[in-house]
Every structure is written in C-alpha cells, then in structure tokens.
C-alpha positions, 0 to 999 in steps of 0.5 A: 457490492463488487469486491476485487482481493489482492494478496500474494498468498493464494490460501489467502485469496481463497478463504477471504472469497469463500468468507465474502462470497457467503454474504448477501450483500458482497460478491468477489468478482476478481483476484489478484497476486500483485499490486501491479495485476491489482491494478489492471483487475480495478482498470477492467471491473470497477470494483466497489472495494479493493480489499488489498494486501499490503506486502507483497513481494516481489510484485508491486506493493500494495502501499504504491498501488494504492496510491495509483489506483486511488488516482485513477479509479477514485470511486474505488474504497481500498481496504488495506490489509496487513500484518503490520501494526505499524504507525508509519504504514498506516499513516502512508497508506491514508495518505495515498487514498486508503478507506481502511487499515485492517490487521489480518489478525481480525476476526471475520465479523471485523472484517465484514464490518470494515468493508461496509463502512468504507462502501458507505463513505466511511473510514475504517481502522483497526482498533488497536491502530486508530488508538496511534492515530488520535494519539498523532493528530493530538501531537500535531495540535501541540507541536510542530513536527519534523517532516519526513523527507520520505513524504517528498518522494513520488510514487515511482521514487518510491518504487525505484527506492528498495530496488535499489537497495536490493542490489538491482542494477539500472538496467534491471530496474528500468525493465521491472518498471518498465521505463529507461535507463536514463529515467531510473538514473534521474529517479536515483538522483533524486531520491538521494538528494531527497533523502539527503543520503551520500551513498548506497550503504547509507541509503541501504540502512535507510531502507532497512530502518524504514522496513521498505523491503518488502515493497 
C-alpha cells in the first residue's frame, strides 16, 4: 500500500518511514510538514493511507486538512496521528473523514495494525479513546445532547478562527489563506454570530477553552 506522512517534526517523519518502509506490504512514497503540503502531496500521488498528524503548527492543521482532503480525494483513509487523548479531537476529526485516531504513545505493531485495518475499510481508534467513544453514543441513546455551535462552523471559519485569536489582523489572514480582506471580514462576521460571542476577548477564551491554538 502507498503511504504519504504528515507531521511537522522531521524526526518524526523519519522513524515512521523507516518503521513502514521494513514492511512488505507498505511503502512511504512522500512527506509532508503541513496540512497544506499534505494536501497538495495527496493531490500529485493518491496515496492509499495519509497517516497525518494532528497538530501542526504554524502550517494548517491536520484537523482542517482532513476534512478537505476527505473531500477531494475520498479514496484516501486518513490515519490521525496525535498526542491528544481528547474526546473533543477524536469526535471532530471522524466527523471530517478520518479512518483512525491513534496516540503516538502507541507501540509499532499498533500502529502497523491501525494502518491495515483502515486499508480494508475498517475503523481504527486507540483503545483508550474508543472507550470515550461508546461511552458517547451510549449518552445519545439516553438523551439529547446540547449541539455544539462549534459543529456549525465551515472548514474556512474554522481556519479563520484561531488566527484571529492569535492577533492576526484581516490583511494577514487574508494572505496566509489566500483569500480577500473582505472575505476574512465575512467569515469574522459569521463566526461570532455563530458562536454567539460579543467581542474578541470572549471569542479568545473561547478558542483557549477549546484548545484550537495549535490549529
């Protein structure tokens, strides 16, 4: 199977080849440093796997390439990587498209296990994370849960969310994502009606409790 790795730590990118590449069965035909070089590696070698790392700053986040690669390339299984043992992250992530969520803590053989089982179709999620996971779908056989107004932002408003809270001003933004001023300022608009926030410092501590900087 071909496997293209994401991940911002070139140390990282290097031991995970080497570990794949001793397989007979895989084969690392590209790496990436960002979500947005991710994206364009999926575009030029259609890989069967995109093993791809959740934080990785400052590119794009693998929680936004995820979902845009899922999108445009549905034939390729992404295999979240991350430190986070986080509900909220795992929840997101298989929502936008993922195959697998795996913490990096994981042995090898895990790993190696993960990657075949989305290659087949499968789901793959860390042990420790599916626990969280059955433990919420059996909430939602019990009761209705409050939506998150997170679940209404659009792939771009979620980019255009924790650049703002970094202090990036519209002309900034609008360069980084290669879009207008007048669009960041829409996409501004929206996420504060959306949110139901008043003013940057809220919207700030919004982002902080969500743990979107690293986005």
């Amino acid at each position: 199977m071909k496997i293209i790795i994401a991940d911002d730590h070139a140390i990282v990118r290097s031991g995970f080849s080497m570990i794949l590449n001793f397989q007979e069965d895989m084969e690392v035909i590209a790496m990436a440093a960002d979500g947005i070089e991710a994206y364009q590696m999926v575009a030029k070698h259609q890989p069967d796997v995109l093993l791809l790392d959740l934080s990785m700053p400052p590119g794009e986040s693998g929680l936004v390439a995820t979902g845009k690669i899922k999108e445009d390339f549905p034939e390729t299984k992404i295999l979240v990587l991350t430190m986070h043992d986080d509900e909220e992250y795992l929840f997101h992530v298989l929502k936008n498209g993922a195959s697998g969520y795996m913490l990096k803590s994981a042995p090898d053989e895990e790993l190696l296990q993960a990657i075949r089982v989305i290659y087949s179709g499968g789901t793959y999620i860390h042990p420790k994370m599916a626990t969280s996971l059955v433990r919420e779908l059996v909430n939602k056989d019990h009761k209705v849960k409050e939506s998150d107004p997170f679940e209404l932002l659009s792939k771009r408003e979620i980019e255009v969310l924790p650049l703002v809270a970094k202090g990036y001003g519209n002309k900034e933004i609008a360069q980084k994502l290669f879009i207008s001023v007048k669009t960041v300022e829409a996409h501004k608009a929206k996420i504060m009606e959306k949110l139901q926030l008043k003013s940057r410092p809220e919207l700030v501590e919004y982002v902080l409790k969500k743990k979107l900087l690293n986005f």
